[in-house]
N, C-alpha and C positions, 0 to 999 in steps of 0.2 A: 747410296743412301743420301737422300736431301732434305734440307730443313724444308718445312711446309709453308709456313708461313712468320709475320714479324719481319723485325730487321735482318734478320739473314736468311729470309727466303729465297729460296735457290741454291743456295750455296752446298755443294756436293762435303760431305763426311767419310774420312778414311774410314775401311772397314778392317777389320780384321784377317791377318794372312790364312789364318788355320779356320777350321771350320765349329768350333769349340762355342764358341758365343752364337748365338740368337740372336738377332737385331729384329727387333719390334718394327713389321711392315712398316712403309709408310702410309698404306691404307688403316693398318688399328690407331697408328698415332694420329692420323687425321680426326679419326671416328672420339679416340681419346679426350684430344684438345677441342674440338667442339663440344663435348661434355665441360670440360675445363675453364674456356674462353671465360664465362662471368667472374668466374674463382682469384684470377689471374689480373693484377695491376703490381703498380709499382712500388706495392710495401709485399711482394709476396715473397716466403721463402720456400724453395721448391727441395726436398732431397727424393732424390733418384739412387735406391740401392740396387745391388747386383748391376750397375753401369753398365758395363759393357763396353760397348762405343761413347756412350754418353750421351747419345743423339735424346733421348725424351727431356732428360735436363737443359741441355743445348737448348731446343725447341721450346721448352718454359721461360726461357732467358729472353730466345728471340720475339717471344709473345710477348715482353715484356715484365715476367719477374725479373724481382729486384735482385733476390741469391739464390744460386744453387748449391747444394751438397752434393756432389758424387760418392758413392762407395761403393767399391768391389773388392775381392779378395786378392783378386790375378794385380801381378806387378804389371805383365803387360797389355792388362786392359787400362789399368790407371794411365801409364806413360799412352796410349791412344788414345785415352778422355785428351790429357792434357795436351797432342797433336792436334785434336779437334777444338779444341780452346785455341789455340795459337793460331793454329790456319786461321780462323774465323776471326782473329784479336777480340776475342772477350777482354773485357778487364779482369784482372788478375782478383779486385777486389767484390767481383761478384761473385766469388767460384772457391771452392775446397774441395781439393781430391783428399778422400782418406781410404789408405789399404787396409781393410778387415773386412772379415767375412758381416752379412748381415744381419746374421744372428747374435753376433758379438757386439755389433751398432745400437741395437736396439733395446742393450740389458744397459745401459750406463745412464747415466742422467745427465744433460746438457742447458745452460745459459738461457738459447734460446728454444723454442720450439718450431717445428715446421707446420705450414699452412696447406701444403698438400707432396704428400708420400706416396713414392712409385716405386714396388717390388717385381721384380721379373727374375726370378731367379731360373735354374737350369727346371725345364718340365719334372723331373723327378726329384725332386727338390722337396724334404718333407717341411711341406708350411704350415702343418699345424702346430712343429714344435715352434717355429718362427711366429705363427699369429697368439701363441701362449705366450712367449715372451715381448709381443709387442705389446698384448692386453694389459698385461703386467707394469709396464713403463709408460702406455699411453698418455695420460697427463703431462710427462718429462716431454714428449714426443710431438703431439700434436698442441697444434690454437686449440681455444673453444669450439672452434668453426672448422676444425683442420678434418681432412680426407684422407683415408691409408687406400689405395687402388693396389690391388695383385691381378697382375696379368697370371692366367695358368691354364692350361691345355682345360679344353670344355668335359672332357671325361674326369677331371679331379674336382671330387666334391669336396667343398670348402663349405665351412660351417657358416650358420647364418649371424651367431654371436657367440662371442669369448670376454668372458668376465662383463666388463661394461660396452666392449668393443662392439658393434650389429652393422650386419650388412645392411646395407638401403636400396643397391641395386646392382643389377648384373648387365650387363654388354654384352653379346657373343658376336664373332665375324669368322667364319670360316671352322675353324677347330679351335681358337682361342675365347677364353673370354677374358671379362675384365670385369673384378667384383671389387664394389664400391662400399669402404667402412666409414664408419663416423663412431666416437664417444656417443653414448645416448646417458 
């Protein structure tokens, strides 16, 4: 797996020994961040839940956001974000790894809020309770302007709107897609 593009284009990313994690092609992430690209300067804050590798936050960094969030629940998905920060020397103060599940992430209230949120959890992964509890804290969560994208197998239908949360647009590549929310 490689970054696409940015300052650390090219640059290869450890994957995972076990076969447990997904890692988001580099063909959907390409497909991703060209949706992304205008979104994306140097006041942005990127969180990437369900991390994994880390590689889509990475890839927000190398485009030029300003911070990332990582979170995932696995001890040793965090210590491989944080391999893949290191290999690449991000700066330490762009980046926050945090171990909890992302459904736990997304009930709390925080400082600051994020400008565009990337969900991929496991395919079977029930995201309605997850997109009830984002609906719920949204304001906490995103900008004005901010974007919640769930990556999830094209056979899971995902609703078009929760609470004030509405999808705007859908992506598909192969068997995935990628549904694009906004506050309305």
């Amino acid at each position: 797996m490689r970054i696409i593009a940015g300052e650390y284009r090219g640059r290869i990313l450890k994957n995972p020994a076990d076969q447990r994690t997904r890692p988001t092609s580099d063909r959907l992430r390409e497909t991703l961040f060209n949706i992304l690209t205008p979104r994306i300067d140097a006041r942005t804050r990127f969180l990437d839940l369900c991390a994994g590798t880390g590689a889509i936050g990475i890839e927000a960094i190398s485009r030029g956001a300003n911070f990332a969030t990582f979170v995932d629940k696995s001890q040793r998905a965090c210590a491989l974000i944080e391999e893949n920060l290191d290999l690449l020397a991000v700066p330490e103060e762009q980046t926050a790894i945090i171990r909890t599940p992302a459904e736990k992430f997304v009930t709390r209230e925080y400082p600051k809020a994020w400008d565009i949120i990337f969900y991929d959890p496991p395919y079977q992964q029930d995201y309605r309770s997850f997109l009830l509890e984002f609906a719920a804290n949204a304001s906490s969560l995103l900008t004005p302007e901010g974007i919640l994208i769930a990556e999830h197998h094209f056979k899971t239908n995902l609703p078009d709107a929760i609470g004030e949360v509405r999808r705007w647009r859908i992506t598909k590549q192969g068997e995935t897609q990628l549904s694009f929310y906004q506050v309305k």
